[in-house]
N, C-alpha and C positions, 0 to 999 in steps of 0.2 A: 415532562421529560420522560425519556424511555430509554430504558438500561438495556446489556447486554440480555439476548432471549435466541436461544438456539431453535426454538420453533418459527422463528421471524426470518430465519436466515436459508439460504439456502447454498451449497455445497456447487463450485467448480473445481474442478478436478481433485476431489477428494483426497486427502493422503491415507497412507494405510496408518499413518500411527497417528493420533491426536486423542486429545482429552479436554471436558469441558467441567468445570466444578470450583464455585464459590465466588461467581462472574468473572470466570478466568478462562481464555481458551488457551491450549498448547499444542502447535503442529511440528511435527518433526518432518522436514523435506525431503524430497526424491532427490537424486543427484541428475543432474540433466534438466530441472525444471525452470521455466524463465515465461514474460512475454517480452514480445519485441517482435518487430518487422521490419525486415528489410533495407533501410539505409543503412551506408557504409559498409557493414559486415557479410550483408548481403543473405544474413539464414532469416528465418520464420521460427518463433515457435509460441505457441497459445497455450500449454499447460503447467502453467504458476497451478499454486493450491491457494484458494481463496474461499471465504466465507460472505455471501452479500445479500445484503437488504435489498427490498424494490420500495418506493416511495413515489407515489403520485403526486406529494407536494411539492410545488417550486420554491419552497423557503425552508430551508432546515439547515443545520450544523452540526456536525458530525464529528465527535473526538476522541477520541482511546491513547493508551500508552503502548507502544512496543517495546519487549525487548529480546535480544538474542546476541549470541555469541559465534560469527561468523570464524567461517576456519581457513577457505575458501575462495579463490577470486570471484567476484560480485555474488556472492551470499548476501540475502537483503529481506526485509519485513517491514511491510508498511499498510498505506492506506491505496487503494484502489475503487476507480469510475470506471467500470465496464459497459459498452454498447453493445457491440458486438467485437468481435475479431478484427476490425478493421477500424473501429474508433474505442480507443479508453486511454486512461490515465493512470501512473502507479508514480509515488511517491516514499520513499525508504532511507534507511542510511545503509551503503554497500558497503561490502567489508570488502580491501585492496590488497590490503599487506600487514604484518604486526607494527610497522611504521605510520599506515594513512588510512583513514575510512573519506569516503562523500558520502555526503548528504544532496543526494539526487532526484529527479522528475523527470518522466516520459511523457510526453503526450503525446499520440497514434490519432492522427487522421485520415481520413481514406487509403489506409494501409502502410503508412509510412511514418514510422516514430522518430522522433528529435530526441534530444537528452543534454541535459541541464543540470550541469556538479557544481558542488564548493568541495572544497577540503576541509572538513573538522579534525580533531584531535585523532589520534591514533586511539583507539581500545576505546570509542564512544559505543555501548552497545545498549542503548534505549534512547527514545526519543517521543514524546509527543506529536498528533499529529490534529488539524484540525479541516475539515473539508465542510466546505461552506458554497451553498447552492440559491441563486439570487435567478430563475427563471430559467436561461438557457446558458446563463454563468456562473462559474465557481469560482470560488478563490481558497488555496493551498497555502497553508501555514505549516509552522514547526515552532515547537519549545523544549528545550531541553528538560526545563523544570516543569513543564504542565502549567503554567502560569503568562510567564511572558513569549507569546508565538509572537514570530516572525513571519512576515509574507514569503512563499516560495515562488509560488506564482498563480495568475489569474488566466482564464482559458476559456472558449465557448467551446460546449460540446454538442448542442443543439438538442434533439430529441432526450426524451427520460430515461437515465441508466440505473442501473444496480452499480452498490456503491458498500465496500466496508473496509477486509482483513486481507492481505494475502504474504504467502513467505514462499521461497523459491532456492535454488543454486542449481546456479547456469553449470558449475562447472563438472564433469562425468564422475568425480570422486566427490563430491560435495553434500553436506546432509548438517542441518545444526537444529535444534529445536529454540521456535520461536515462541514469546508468552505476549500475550494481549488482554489488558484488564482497563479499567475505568473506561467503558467505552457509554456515551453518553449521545441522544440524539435531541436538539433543542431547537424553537424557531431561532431563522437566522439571526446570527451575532453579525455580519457581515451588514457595513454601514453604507 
């Protein structure tokens, strides 16, 4: 098993405020940051703040806890499969209103992302996450408690990605600090 290690990791679009201490990271977002491409909305943009491993192995699982206190429309902190700009995966619960959060999935293919909500409770602001890599497929869970995950969804991404942390807010006043700890990397649990 292998724990959180900030030398394992490496930095996509850096934030200027974050801190790492006691296997805990904490990123405070840009306002304006997000990914997403293209469908329906019709904008681009590629700089979320994210923190990612690279792995040569096709078998591992991937887990940590988020959590954060969105302020914000789609303020969000999850798990993230990066390829390039044009294919990856991000997984979070988005803050909507003081009424409603999702619990949502992107996945970006040849430039063009889907997106895939539930509605959980209003003021959920953690959540487990679990990403499990089986060759050139993964499968996406959630537990509220860290114990019992639920499937999000299963997805082929093809070629080998960097894969770990990322926290964002789309919206141009938006900024919340996310915390990320028990992050764990084990051969696949995925059956």
């Amino acid at each position: 098993m292998h724990t959180f290690c900030l030398e394992n990791m490496v930095w996509m679009n850096r934030p200027d405020v974050f801190s790492v201490a006691n296997d805990q990271l904490m990123i405070r977002t840009k306002p304006g940051t997000d990914l997403w491409k293209r469908t329906h909305y019709g904008f681009e943009r590629d700089n979320v703040h994210a923190l990612l491993l690279e792995s040569g192995k096709e078998d591992w699982s991937f887990s940590f806890k988020a959590s954060f206190h969105g302020s914000a429309l789609y303020d969000q902190c999850g798990v993230l499969l990066y390829q390039d700009t044009d294919n990856w995966m991000k997984g979070a619960i988005e803050y909507h209103d003081d009424a409603s959060c999702w619990l949502g999935s992107v996945v970006t293919l040849g430039g063009y992302s889907d997106w895939a909500t539930t509605e959980i409770p209003a003021g959920r602001n953690e959540m487990w996450y679990r990403l499990s890599r089986k060759g050139a497929d993964y499968l996406l869970e959630s537990a509220p408690d860290g114990i019992h995950y639920a499937q999000m969804r299963i997805f082929h991404m093809g070629a080998a990605a960097r894969f770990g942390l990322y926290a964002c807010s789309p919206s141009p006043d938006g900024s919340f600090a996310a915390t990320f700890t028990d992050m764990r990397i084990v051969p696949s649990i995925w059956r």
